[in-house]
C-alpha positions as CSV (number, residue, x, y, z in Angstrom):
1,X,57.1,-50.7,-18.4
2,X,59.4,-48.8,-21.1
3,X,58.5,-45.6,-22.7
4,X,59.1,-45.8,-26.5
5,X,60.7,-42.4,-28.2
6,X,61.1,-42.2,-31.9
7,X,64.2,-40.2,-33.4
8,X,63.7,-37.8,-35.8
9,X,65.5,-39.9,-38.2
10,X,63.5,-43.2,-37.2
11,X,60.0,-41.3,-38.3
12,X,61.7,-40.2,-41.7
13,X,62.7,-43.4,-42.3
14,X,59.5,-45.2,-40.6
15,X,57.1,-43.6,-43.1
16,X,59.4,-44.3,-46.1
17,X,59.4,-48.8,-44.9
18,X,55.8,-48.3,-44.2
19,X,54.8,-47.4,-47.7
20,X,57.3,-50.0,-49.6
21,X,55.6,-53.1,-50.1
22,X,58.5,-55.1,-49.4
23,X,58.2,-54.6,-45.5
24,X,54.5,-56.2,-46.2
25,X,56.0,-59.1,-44.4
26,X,57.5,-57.0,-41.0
27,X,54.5,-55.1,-40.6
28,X,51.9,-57.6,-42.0
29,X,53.2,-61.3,-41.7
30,X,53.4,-63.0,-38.9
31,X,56.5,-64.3,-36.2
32,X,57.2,-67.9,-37.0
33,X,57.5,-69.1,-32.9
34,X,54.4,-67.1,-31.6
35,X,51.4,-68.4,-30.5
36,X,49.1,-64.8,-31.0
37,X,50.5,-64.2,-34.6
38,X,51.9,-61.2,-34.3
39,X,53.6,-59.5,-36.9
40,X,57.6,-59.0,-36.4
41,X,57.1,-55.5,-35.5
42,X,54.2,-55.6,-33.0
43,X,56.1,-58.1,-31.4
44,X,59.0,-56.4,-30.9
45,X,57.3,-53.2,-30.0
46,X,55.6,-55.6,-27.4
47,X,59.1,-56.9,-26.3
48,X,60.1,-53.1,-26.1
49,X,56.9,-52.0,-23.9
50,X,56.3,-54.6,-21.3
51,X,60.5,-55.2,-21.1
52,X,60.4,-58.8,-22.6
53,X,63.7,-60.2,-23.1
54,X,64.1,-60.6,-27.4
55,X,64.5,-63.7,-28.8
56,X,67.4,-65.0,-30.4
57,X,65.5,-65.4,-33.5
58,X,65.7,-61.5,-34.3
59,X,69.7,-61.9,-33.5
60,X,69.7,-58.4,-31.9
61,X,73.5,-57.3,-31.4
62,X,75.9,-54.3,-30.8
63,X,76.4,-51.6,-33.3
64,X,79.0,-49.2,-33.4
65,X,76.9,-45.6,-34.0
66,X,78.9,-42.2,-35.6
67,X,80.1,-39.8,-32.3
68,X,77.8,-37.2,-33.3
69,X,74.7,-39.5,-33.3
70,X,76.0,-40.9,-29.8
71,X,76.3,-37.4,-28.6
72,X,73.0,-36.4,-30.1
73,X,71.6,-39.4,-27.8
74,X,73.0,-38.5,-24.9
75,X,72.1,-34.9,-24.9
76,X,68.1,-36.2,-24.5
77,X,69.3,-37.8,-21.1
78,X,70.6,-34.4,-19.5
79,X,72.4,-34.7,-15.7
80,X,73.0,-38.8,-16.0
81,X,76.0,-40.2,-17.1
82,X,74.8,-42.3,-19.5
83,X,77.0,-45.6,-21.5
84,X,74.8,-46.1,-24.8
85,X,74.5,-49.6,-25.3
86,X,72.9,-49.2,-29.3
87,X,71.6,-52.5,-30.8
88,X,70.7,-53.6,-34.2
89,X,68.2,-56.4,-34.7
90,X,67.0,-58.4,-37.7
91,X,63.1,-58.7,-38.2
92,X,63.7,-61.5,-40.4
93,X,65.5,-63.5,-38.4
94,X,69.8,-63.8,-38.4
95,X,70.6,-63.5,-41.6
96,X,67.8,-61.0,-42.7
97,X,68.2,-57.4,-44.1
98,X,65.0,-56.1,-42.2
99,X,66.5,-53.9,-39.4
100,X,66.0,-51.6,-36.4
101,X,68.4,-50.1,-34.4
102,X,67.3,-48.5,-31.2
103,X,68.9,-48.2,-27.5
104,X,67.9,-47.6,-23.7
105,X,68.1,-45.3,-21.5
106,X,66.6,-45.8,-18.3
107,X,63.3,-46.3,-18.5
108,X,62.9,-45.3,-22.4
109,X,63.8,-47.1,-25.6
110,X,65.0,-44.3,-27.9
111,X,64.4,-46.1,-31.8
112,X,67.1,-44.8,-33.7
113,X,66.7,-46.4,-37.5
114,X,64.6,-48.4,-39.4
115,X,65.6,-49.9,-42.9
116,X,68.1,-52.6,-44.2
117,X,71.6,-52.5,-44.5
118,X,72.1,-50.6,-47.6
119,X,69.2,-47.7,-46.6
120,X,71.3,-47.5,-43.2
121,X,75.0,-48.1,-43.9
């Protein structure tokens, strides 16, 4: 069972998506493949908690994070030698602009960003 940890940024940024109507469909709607209809972001916090593999559907992948946000991610895991492995997924599915990026680090999944491509890059 992972621990979830919400950057500084990610709450920012979480309160902003929350409040915009056009994430209705992330937190309200519902996954297309599940059987308990679950919103996009209740199942991935799901995935997140009880260590579920993620679908292919979200197309999560690796992203390439700025050093000093790296560093700053590293310095929460003091006296381990950590490799960040950050990911990006889609909540809308491959080609969607939906996104969260997040890593983790031994038993905790540190959630990084939430917005879509042009509120993050």
């Amino acid at each position: 069972m992972s621990k979830l940890v919400p950057t500084t940024q990610f709450k920012r940024q979480y309160k902003t998506v929350k409040k915009n109507p056009r994430w209705r469909p992330i937190f309200k709607g519902k996954v297309p493949f599940d059987n308990e209809s679950r919103s996009p972001w209740d199942y991935i916090i799901n995935c997140f908690l009880t260590d579920q593999r993620i679908p292919e559907y979200f197309y999560a992948h690796l992203l390439n994070l700025p050093k000093k946000v790296s560093q700053q991610l590293k310095h929460r895991v003091p006296g381990h030698d950590v490799q960040l492995k950050v990911l990006e997924l889609h909540f809308d599915g491959h080609n969607g602009d939906y996104l969260l990026v997040y890593t983790k680090i031994l038993d905790q999944v540190y959630l990084v960003a939430i917005g879509t491509h042009s509120d993050l890059f």
